[in-house]
N, C-alpha and C positions, 0 to 999 in steps of 0.2 A: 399530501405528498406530491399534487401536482406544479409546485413549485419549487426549487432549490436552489438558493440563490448566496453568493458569496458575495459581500459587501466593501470587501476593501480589495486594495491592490496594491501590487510590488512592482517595481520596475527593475528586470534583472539583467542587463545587459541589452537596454532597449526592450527585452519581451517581457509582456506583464502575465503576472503571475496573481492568482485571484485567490484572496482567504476569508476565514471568518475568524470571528475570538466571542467568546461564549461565557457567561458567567462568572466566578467572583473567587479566590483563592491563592493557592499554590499554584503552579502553571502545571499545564500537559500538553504535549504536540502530540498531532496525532498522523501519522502520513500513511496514506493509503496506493496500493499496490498498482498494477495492471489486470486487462482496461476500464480499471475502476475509475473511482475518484470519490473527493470527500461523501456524498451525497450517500456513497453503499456503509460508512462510519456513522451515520445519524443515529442509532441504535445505541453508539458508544457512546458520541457526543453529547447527546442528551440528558443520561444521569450522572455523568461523570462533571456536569456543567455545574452542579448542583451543588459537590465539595472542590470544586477547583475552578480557573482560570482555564478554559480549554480554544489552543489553539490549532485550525486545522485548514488545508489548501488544498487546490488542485498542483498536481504533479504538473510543471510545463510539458506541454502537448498532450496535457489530458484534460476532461473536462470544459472547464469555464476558462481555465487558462490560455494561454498563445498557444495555438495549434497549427501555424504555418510551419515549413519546413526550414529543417534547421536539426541539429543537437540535441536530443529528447534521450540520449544513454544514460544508464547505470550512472557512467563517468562524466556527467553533468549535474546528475540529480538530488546530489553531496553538495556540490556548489552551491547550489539553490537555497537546499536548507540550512547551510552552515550562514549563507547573508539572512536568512528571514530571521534563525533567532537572533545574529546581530541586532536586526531591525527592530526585532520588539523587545529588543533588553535582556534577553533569557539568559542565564549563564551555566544554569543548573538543572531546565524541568526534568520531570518525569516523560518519557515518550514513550507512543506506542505505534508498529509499526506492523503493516499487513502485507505479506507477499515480496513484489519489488520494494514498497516501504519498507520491510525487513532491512532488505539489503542495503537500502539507502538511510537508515539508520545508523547500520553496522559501519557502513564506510563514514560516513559524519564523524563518528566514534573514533573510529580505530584511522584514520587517514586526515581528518580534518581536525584529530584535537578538541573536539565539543565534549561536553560535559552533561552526561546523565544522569540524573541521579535516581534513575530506575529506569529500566528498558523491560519493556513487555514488547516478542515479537510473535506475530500469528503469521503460520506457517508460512514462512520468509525464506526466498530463494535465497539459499545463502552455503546451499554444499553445492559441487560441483561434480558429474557433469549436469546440467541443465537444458529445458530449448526442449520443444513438443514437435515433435515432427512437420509440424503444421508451422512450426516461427521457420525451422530450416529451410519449407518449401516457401513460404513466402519472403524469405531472405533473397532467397536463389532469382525470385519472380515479382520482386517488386512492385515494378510499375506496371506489368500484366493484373495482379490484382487491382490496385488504384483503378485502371481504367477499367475495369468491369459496370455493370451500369447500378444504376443506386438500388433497386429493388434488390437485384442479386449482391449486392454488396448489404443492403441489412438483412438479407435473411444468412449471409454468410456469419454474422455479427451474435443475432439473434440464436443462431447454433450452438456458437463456440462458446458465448456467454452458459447454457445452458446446461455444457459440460462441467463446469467450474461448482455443480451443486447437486448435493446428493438425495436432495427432496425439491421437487416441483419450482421456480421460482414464482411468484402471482405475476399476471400481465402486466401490472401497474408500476410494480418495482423491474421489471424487465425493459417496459419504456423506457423507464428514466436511466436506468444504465443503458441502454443503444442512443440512446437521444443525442449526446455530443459525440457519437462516431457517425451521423449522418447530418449535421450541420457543415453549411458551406465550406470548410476545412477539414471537419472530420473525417470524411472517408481517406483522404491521402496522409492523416494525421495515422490512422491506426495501423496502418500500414508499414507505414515508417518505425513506431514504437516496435514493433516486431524485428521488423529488419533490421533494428541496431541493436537488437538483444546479443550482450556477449557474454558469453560464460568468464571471459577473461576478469570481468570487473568482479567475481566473487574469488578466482582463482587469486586475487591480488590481496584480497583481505582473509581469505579462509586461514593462513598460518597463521594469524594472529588472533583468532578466536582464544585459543588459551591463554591471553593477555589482558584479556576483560577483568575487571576488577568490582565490577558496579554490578547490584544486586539484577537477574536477569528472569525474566518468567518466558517460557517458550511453553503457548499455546498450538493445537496439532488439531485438525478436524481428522478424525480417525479413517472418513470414508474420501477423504484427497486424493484423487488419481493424479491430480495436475501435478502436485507435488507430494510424494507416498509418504506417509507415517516415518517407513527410513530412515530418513532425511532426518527427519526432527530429534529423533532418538541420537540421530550421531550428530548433530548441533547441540545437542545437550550433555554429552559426552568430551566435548571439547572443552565447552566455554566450564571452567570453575565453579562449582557455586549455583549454579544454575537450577530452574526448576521444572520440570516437562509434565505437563497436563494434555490428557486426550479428550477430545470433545466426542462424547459418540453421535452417532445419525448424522453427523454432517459432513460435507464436503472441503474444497480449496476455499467456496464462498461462506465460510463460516460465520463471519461478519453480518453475512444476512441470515442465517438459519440458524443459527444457536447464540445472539448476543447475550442473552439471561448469564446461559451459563460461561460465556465471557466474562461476563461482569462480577460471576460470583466468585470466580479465580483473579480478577483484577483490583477488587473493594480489598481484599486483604492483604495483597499485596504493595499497595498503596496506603494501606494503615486506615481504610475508609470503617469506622465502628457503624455494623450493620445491626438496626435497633430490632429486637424481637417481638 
């Protein structure tokens, strides 16, 4: 795990954009939330590489991707993905989407016109109001954070990550998620992702949830302070058709604490025959 490395590149408007593609099949996108990035999916990536074509990125101004200043919103991060499947030919996959990946899923869909032909999202900012007290005070305070000095800026990292999980994270996997928020771009990078958090870009798509038509699974870690249980119940309540699974013991970072039973609500939904 002490390496995580995305092999190819996008160039999107001048800023490149870093992915990988994995294995042999159907296709799956897979887009991960905030201040994640592909790297906290490796859980998913890996047995789903197995019956499918899996493709997966860094969010711009996360991770391995462009993290200078610039554009990192909600209402950029639709753009993004609506050119990658261009780029790799997709017209149809399966996606799955975690947190702000939710969202940027949903607006792909519902705003850009892509085509899914199955949407799994894990607890996905996607009802409104949203924003943690903590994005509003760094909204307000900016560049007072940015300049704070680097140690108090990753123990600030290492905190906030911490709350996102409702069991222990290990040191190792906690590295490697603080690790591109304190490379030479990182700290003014995460800052910024914050500071353009706007509830407006889910306020834009929320009407049209009941206009989904494509089979939808909405996974929920039961112990989510970041984003409550609530939430999920009434995103499921909207969209048609839809299907609401609770993970228990875990948290917002579900993706790192309970992939198993991710996976065991995602193989059948997917049509994956799981051998006894």
């Amino acid at each position: 795990m002490s390496e995580w490395k995305l092999p190819e590149s996008y160039d999107f408007n001048g800023r490149i954009v870093r992915y990988g593609v994995r294995g042999h099949g159907p296709a799956v996108v897979l887009v991960h939330g905030t201040p994640w990035s592909s790297f906290n999916l490796r859980h998913l990536i890996e047995p789903l590489s197995k019956e499918f074509c899996v493709y997966y990125y860094d969010l711009l101004g996360y991770g391995q991707s462009d993290k200078s200043p610039g554009d990192v919103s909600l209402g950029l991060q639709n753009q993004v993905l609506t050119q990658l499947l261009d780029h790799w030919g997709l017209k149809n996959p399966a996606i799955i989407g975690h947190d702000f990946g939710g969202t940027t899923v949903l607006r792909t869909y519902l705003i850009n016109g892509c085509k899914f032909n199955k949407i799994v999202l894990i607890d996905p900012v996607a009802i409104s109001p949203w924003g943690s007290p903590f994005f509003q005070h760094v909204k307000a305070h900016q560049s007072a954070f940015a300049g704070v000095p680097d140690y108090i800026h990753e123990a600030i990292v290492r905190a906030y990550v911490k709350t996102a999980a409702f069991m222990p994270i290990d040191t190792e996997t906690l590295n490697m998620i603080v690790s591109p928020w304190t490379d030479p771009n990182g700290k003014v990078a995460f800052y910024q992702q914050m500071a353009q958090a706007n509830s407006g870009y889910t306020d834009e798509v929320q009407p049209l949830y009941p206009l989904i038509t494509n089979p939808v699974l909405i996974l929920w870690g039961r112990e989510d302070t970041w984003i409550p249980m609530e939430k999920g119940k009434t995103l499921h309540e909207m969209i048609p058709g839809s299907s609401l699974h609770v993970i228990p013991d875990a948290g917002h970072l579900v993706i790192e604490e309970k992939p198993d039973l991710l996976m065991e609500k995602i193989r059948p939904f997917f049509g994956i025959k799981v051998l006894q």
